[in-house]
C-alpha positions in Angstrom: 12.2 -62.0 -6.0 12.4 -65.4 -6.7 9.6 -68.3 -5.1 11.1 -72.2 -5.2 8.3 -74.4 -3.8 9.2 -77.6 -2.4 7.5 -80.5 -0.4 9.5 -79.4 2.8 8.6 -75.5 2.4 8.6 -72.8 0.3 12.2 -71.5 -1.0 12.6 -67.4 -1.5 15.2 -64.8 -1.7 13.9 -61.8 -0.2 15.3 -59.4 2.9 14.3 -60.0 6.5 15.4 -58.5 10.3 16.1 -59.9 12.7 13.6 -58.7 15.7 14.9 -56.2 18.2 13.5 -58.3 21.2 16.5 -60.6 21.8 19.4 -62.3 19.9 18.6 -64.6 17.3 20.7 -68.0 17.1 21.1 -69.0 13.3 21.3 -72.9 13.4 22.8 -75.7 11.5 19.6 -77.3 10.7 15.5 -77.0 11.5 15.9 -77.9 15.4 17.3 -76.5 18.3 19.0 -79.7 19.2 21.4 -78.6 15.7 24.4 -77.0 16.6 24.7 -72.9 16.7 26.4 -71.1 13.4 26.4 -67.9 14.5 24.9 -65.5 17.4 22.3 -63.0 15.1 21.8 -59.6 17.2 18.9 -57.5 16.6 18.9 -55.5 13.7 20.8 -58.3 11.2 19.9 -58.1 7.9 19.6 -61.4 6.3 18.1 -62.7 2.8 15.9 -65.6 3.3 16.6 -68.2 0.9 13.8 -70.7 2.0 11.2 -71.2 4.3 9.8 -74.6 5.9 6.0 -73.3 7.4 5.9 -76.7 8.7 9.2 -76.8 11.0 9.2 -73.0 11.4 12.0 -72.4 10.4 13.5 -70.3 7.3 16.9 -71.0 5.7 18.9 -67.7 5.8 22.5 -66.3 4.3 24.0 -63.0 5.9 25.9 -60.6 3.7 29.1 -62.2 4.6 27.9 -65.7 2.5 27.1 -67.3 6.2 24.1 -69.7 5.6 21.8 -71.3 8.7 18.8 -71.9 9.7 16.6 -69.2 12.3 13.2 -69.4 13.3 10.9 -67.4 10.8 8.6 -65.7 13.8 11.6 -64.1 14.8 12.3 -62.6 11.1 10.9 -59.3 10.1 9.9 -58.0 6.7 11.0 -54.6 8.1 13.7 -52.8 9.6 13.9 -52.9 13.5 12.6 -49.9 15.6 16.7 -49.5 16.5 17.6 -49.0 12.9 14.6 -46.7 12.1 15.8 -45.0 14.7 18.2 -42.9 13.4 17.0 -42.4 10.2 13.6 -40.9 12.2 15.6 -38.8 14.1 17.5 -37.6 11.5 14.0 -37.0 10.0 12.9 -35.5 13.2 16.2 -33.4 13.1 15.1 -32.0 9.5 11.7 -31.2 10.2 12.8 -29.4 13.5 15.0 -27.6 11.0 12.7 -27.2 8.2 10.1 -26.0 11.4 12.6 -23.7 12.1 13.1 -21.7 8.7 9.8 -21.9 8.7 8.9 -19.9 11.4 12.0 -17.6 10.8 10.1 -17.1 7.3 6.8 -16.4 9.1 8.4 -13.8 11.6 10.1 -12.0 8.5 6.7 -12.0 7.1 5.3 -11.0 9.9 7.4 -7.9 10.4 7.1 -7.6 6.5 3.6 -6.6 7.2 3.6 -5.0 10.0 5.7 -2.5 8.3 3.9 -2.8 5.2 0.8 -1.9 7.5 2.7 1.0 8.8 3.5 2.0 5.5 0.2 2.2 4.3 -1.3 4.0 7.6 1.3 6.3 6.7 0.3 7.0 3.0 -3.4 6.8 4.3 -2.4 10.0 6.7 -1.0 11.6 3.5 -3.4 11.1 1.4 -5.6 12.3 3.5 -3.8 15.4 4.7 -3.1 15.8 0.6 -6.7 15.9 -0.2 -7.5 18.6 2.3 -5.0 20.7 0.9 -6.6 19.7 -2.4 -10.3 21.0 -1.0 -8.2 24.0 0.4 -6.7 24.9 -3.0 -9.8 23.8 -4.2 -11.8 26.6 -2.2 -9.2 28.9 -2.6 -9.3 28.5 -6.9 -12.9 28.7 -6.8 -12.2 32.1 -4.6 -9.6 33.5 -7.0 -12.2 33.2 -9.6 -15.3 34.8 -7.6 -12.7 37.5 -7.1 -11.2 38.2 -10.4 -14.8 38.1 -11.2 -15.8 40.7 -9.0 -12.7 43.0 -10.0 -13.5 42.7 -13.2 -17.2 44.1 -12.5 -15.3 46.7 -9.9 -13.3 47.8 -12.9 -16.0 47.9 -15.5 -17.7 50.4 -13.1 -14.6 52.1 -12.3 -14.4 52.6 -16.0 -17.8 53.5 -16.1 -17.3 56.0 -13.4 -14.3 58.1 -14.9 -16.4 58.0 -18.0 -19.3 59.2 -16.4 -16.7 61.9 -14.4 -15.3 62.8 -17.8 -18.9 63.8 -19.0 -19.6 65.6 -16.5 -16.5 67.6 -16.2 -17.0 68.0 -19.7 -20.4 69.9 -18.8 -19.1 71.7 -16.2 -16.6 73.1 -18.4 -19.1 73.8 -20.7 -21.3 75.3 -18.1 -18.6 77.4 -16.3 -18.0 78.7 -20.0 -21.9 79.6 -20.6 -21.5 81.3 -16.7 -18.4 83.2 -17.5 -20.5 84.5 -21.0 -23.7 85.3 -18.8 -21.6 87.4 -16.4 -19.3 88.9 -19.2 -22.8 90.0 -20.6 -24.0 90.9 -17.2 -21.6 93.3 -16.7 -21.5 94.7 -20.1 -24.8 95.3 -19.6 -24.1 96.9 -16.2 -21.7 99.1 -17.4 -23.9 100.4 -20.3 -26.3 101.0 -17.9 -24.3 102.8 -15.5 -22.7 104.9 -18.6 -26.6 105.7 -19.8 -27.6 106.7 -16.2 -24.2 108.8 -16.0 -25.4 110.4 -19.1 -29.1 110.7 -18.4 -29.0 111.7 -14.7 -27.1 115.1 -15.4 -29.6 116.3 -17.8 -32.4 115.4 -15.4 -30.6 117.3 -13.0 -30.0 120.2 -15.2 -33.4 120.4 -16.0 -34.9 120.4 -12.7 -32.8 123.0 -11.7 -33.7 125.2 -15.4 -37.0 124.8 -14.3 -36.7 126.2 -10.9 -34.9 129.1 -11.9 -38.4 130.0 -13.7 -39.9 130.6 -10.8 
């Protein structure tokens, strides 16, 4: 950007619009008495090539090489409303889009964690039906061992038992042998008494009657 000061005005090349409010007429000269070069419509672009603050009036050229004079209050250092238009709605038109992937995004995520949640109510249940069948086997280990314990005590008495049972019928035999002895001796003994009283009995008898015949 280039500034030219003059006595008239100030010269510069810089872009201006033309307001949207009505049609701009881009004169020969710094008057309205100077004849009309060209019709500008709202929205022109045009590079200002001078300005005279006093007359109010800048010296313009359109794209085409077209040079005149307009009056500077009706120059903007913007772009009109009617061409910002498009480009905001075409802005508008992205961000209703962008809007829209967004919240596509935020109802995938949504039934992301929803199943997620589901997922982990799920392995909650499980966990939780997998540690009572932990307790259970738990219970039944601890069980197992108070039983093995216990048949392990049962057999060490059973053992203890048939030993005990051996012993004895050990002694029995024993004692059934000492009985069979006392009545073998028994009867010996009544048998050589019955044999002495079959041989002493006759002779008492013989006697007797000897000494009854005496008489």
């Amino acid at each position: 950007m280039y500034f030219l000061v003059f006595a008239s005005g100030a010269v510069s090349a810089e872009n201006r619009w033309v307001t949207d409010e009505f049609e701009v007429m881009m004169r020969s000269g710094k008057s309205t008495k100077q004849s009309i070069v060209r019709q500008l419509r709202s929205g022109t672009r045009v590079e200002v090539l001078e300005t005279d603050a006093e007359a109010g009036y800048s010296r313009v050229q359109l794209p085409s090489g077209t040079q005149g004079w307009v009056l500077t209050r009706y120059l903007r250092s913007a772009p009109t409303a009617r061409l910002r238009l498009p480009e905001v709605e075409s802005r508008l038109e992205r961000s209703q889009a962008r809007q829209a992937e967004l919240r596509a995004e935020l109802d995938e995520l949504k039934d992301t964690r929803q199943s997620l949640d589901r997922q982990v109510a799920e392995l909650q249940s499980q966990n939780s039906s997998l540690q009572g069948q932990l307790d259970r086997i738990t219970q039944l280990s601890a069980d197992t061992i108070q039983i093995d314990q216990q048949n392990a005590q049962l057999k060490q008495r059973l053992a203890e038992a048939q030993q005990q049972v051996d012993t004895l019928e050990i002694e029995n035999g024993q004692l059934a042998g000492r009985a069979n002895q006392q009545w073998f001796l028994i009867g010996g003994g009544v048998l050589t008494f019955g044999l002495l009283m079959g041989l002493i009995l006759p002779r008492i008898s013989w006697r007797k009657k000897s000494s009854w015949s005496d008489f």
